[in-house]
C-alpha positions in Angstrom: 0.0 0.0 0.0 1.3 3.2 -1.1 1.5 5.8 2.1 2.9 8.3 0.6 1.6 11.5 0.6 2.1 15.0 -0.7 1.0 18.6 1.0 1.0 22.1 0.0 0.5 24.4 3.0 2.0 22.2 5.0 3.3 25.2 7.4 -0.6 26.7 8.2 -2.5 27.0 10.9 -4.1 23.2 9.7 -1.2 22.0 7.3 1.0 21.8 10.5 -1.3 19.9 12.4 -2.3 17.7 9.5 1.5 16.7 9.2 1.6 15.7 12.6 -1.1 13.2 12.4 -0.7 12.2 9.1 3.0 11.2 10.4 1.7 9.3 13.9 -0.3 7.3 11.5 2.6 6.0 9.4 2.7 8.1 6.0 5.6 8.8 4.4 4.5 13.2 4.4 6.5 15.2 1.5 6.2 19.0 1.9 5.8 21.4 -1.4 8.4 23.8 -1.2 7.0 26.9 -3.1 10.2 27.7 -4.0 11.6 24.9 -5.1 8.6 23.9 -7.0 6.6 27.5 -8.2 2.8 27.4 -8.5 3.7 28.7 -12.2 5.6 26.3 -13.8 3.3 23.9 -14.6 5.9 21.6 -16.3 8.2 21.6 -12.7 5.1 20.7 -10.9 4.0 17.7 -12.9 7.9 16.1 -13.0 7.8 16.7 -9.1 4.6 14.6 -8.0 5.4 12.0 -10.8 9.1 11.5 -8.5 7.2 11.8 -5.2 4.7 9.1 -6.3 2.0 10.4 -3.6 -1.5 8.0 -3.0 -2.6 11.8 -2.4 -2.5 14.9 -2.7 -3.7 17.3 -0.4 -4.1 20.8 -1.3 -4.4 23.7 1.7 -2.1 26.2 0.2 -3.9 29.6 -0.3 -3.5 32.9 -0.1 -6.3 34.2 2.4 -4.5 38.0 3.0 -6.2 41.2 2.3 -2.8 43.1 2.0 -3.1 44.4 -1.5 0.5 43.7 -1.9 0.0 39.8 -1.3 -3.4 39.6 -3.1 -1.3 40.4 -6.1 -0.5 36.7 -6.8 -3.9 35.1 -5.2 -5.4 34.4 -8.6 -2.4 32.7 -9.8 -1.9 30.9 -5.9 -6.0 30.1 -5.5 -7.4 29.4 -8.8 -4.3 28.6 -11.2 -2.3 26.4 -9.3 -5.3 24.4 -7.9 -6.9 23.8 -11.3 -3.2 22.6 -12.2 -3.1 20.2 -9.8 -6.2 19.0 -10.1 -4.8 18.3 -13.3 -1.7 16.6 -13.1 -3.4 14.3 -10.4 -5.9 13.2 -12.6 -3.4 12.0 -14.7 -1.3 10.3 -12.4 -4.3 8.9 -10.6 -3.4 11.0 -7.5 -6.3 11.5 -5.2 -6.8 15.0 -5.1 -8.2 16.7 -2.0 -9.0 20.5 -1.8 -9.8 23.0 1.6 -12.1 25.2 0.5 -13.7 28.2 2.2 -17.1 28.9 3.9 -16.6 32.3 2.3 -17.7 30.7 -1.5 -21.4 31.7 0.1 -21.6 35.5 -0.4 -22.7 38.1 2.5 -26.1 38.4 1.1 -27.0 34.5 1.6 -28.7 33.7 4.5 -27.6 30.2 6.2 -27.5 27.6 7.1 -26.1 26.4 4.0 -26.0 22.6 2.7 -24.9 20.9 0.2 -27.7 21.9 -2.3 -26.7 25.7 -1.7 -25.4 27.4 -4.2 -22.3 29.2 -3.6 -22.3 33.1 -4.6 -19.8 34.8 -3.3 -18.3 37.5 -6.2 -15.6 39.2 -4.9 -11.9 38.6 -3.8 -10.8 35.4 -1.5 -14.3 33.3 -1.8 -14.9 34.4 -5.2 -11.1 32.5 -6.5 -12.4 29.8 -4.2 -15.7 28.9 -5.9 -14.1 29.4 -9.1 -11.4 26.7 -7.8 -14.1 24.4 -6.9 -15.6 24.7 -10.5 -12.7 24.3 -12.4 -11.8 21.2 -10.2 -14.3 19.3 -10.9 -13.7 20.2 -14.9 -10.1 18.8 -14.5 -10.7 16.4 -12.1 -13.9 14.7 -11.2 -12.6 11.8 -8.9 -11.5 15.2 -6.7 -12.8 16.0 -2.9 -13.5 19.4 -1.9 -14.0 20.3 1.7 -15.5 23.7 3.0 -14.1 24.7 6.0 -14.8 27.2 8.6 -13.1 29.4 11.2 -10.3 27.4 13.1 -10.0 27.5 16.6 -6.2 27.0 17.3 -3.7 28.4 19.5 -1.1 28.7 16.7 -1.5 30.1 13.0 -3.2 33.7 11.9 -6.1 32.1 10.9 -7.6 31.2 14.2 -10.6 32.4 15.9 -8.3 32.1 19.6 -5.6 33.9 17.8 -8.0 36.9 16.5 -9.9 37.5 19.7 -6.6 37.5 21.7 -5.1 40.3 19.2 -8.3 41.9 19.8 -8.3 42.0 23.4 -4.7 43.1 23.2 -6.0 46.5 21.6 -9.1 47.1 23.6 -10.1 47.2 27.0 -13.4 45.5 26.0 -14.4 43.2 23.5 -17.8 43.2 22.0 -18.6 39.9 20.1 -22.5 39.2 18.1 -24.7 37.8 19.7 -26.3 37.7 16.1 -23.8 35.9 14.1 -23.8 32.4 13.6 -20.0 31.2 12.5 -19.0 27.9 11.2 -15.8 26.6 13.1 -14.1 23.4 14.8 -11.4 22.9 16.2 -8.3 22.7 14.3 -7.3 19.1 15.4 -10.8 18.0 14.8 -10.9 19.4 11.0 -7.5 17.6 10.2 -8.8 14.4 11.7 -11.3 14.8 8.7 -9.4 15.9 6.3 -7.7 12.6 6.8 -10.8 10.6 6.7 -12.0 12.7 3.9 -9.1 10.6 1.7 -11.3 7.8 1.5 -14.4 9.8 0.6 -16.4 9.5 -2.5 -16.1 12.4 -5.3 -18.0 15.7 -4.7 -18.2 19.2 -2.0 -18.0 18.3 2.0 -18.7 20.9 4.4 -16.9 20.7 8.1 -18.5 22.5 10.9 -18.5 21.7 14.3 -21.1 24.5 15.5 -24.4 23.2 15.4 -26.0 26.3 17.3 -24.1 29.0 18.9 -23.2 32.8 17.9 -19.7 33.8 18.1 -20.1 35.6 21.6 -21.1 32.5 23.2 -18.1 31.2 21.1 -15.9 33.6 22.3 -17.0 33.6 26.3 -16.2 29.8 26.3 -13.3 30.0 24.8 -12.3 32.6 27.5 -13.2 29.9 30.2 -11.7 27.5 28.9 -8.4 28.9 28.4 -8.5 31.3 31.5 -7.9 34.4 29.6 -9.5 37.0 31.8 -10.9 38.9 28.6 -13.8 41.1 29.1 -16.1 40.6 26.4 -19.7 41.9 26.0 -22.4 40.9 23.3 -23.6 43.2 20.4 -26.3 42.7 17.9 -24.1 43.3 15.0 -23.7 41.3 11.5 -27.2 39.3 12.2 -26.1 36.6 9.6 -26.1 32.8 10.1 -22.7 31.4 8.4 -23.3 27.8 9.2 -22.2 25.1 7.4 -24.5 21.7 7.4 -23.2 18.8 5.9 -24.9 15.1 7.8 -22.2 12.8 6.0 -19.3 14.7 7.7 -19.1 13.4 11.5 -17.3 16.1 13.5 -17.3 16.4 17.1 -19.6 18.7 18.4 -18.2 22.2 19.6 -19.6 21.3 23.2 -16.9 18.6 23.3 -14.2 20.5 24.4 -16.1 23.8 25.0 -18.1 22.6 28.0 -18.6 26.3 28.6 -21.0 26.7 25.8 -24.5 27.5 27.2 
């Protein structure tokens, strides 16, 4: 049995998690090296996976910044270089698995979502997301796709702990909706499925591991949980619902290891 496997964004807030238990559970991990192998030169990229030989390919790399200066290469990062891969796995029978983004579902759609809503999202980060979905399943339609929501980690940039202890470095208080319904897990939870998700049939997953809270319950549990002393108080701001349903994907609740949650 081939246990080899090959990663891009192997250094993110998931990819470095994901390497860890990928490696406890006996595969043989190969980081891309971005500059060794550049998103761009499409020829470099094939010759590499056919000498790495990977069962899989996973595919987390993405450039999520809104710096102007680094959005400069996100077309090229989140839509090129995915619908390449895609590609070459397709090829080389390489099981292709792609993180995607909540954010494919535009401000203006009211969740929960399933699996029978369509994405909308027409502008910046989502919008090269959904168009990577599309294009994926042109070039590859043996590929897996999984939508993910906010991590909770406490490592990475991309983290829900991360952001609100930033946040309550600038302020003396934090206020947090009491109207806004985000989809997140917990970061070792969504590698454990991206792991699973290897063995999944073709097609879009969704992983979410809130089934009912807003992001100031969120927030105070977290703040229990971890001690942190914040002071945070509820607002009625961004009334949205940003959940993610998805009944084939078995994540642990976010009551599992936020006991704090009401």
């Amino acid at each position: 049995m081939n246990k080899k496997v090959l990663i891009t964004g192997s250094n993110g807030t998931i990819g470095r998690v994901l390497t860890e238990k990928l490696s406890q559970k006996g595969f043989i991990v190969e980081k891309w090296n971005r500059l060794e192998v550049p998103p761009d030169n499409f020829a470099l990229m094939e010759e590499y996976i056919k000498k790495v030989k990977p069962a899989y390919l996973f595919h987390l790399a993405a450039i999520t910044s809104f710096d102007p200066e680094l959005r400069k290469d996100s077309w090229k990062v989140n839509y090129e270089w995915t619908s390449e891969l895609a590609w070459i796995c397709k090829l080389q029978s390489v099981k292709f698995i792609f993180t995607s983004t909540g954010m494919v579902f535009s401000e203006k759609q009211q969740g929960p979502y399933d699996i029978n809503t369509i994405p909308e999202e027409d502008y910046g980060y989502g919008y090269e997301k959904r168009m990577a979905e599309v294009q994926i399943f042109h070039q590859n339609p043996d590929a897996v796709i999984l939508r993910l929501g906010w991590q909770i980690a406490d490592k990475g940039t991309n983290s829900i702990l991360t952001w609100l202890e930033h946040t309550a470095s600038q302020v003396e208080v934090m206020s947090t909706s009491a109207s806004w319904l985000p989809s997140c897990s917990f970061v070792d939870d969504t590698a454990d499925i991206i792991i699973e998700a290897a063995q999944y049939q073709p097609g879009i997953y969704m992983i979410n591991s809130n089934t009912k809270w807003t992001f100031y319950e969120i927030a105070s549990a977290l703040n229990l949980t971890y001690n942190k002393g914040w002071k945070i108080i509820p607002v009625r701001a961004n009334p949205r619902d940003r959940r993610m349903l998805d009944e084939r994907v078995q994540i642990p609740d976010l009551k599992v290891k936020l006991t704090f949650l009401p």
